[in-house]
N, C-alpha and C positions, 0 to 999 in steps of 0.2 A: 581341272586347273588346280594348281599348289595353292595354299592357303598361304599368305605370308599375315604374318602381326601386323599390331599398328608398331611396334618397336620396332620392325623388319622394314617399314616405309620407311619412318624416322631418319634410318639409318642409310636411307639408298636416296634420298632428298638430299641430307650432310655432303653424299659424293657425289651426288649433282650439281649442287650449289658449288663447292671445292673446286670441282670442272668447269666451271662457269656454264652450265646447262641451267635451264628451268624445271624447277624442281617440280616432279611429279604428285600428283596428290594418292594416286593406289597405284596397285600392280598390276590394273585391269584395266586401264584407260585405253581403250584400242584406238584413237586417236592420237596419240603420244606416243613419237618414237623412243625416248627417255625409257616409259613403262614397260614399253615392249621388249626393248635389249633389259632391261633391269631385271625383268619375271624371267629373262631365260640365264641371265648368267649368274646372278643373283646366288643361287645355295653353289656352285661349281665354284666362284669367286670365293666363298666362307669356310669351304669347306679345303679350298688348298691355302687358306690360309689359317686354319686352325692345323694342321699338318705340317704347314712350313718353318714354324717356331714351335718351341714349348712354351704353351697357354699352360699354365696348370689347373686355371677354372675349367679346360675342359679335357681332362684327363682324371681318369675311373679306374678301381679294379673291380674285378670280380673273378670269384673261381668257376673255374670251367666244370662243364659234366663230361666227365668222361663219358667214349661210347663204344660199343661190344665189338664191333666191327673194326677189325685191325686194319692199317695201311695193308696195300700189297708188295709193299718192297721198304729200301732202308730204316724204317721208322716201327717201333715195338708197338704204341698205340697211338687213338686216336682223341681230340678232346673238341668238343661243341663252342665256337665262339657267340657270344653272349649277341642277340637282336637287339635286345632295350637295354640301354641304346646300343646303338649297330655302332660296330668296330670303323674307325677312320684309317688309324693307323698303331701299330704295336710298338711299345716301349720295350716293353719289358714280359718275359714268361721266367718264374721261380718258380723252385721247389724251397720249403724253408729258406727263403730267402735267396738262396741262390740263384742267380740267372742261368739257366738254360737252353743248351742248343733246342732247334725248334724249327720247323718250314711250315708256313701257311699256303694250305689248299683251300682254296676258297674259302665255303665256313668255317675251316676244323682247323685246328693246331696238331702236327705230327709232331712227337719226340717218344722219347724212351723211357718216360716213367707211366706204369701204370696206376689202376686205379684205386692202390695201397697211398699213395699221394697225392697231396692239396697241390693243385695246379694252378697256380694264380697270375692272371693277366694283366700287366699295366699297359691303359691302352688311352687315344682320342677318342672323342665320340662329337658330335656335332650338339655344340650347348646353344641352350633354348638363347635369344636375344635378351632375357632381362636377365641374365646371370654374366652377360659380359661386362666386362670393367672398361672403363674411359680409354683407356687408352687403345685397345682393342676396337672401340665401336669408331 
């Protein structure tokens, strides 16, 4: 079963109470239909709405590792997208600043600078509940 906070309840009571439902006390009430739909839509609801606007609380760079293993077709190399935290959705791929063409295959970033170049990704990532601001929660 997902862990959620007590920030993570907090916040799913607010859309209960809003709804005019009875607000749930956890995410594990197996008696409470409220808990039950909450624990399953719960991170898919947060997470297309961290996607669906620009949050800038949760939007990250970091540079990519390049990796030895070239594509097999249109694209010169290959670059590792970063786990912690895991990619939601891409803003942005530069070189020096530039923005750059680019296709995501699953983890990796294909394009055509190698690994003589700082690779860096502006991206989503799924921020923790006590880092959101009012208006968001």
């Amino acid at each position: 079963m997902t862990h959620f906070s007590d920030e993570a309840v907090k916040i799913a009571q607010k859309a209960q109470a809003a709804a005019t439902l009875e607000p749930m006390t956890s995410f594990d009430q197996e008696d409470k239909l409220e808990a039950t739909v909450s624990s399953e839509l719960y991170e898919e609801f947060i997470q297309g709405m961290l996607t669906e606007e620009y949050w800038r609380f949760a939007v990250t760079q970091k540079v990519l590792n390049h990796l030895t293993d070239a594509p097999d077709g249109r694209w010169s190399d290959a670059w590792q997208l970063p786990q912690d935290p895991a990619v939601l959705s891409i803003k942005a791929v530069t070189v020096e600043d530039m923005i750059i063409p680019f296709e995501r295959y699953t983890d990796k970033i294909y394009c055509n600078y190698n690994e003589e170049n700082e690779v860096l990704l502006d991206y989503v990532y799924r921020a923790s509940e006590e880092y959101w601001p009012p208006d968001f929660k």
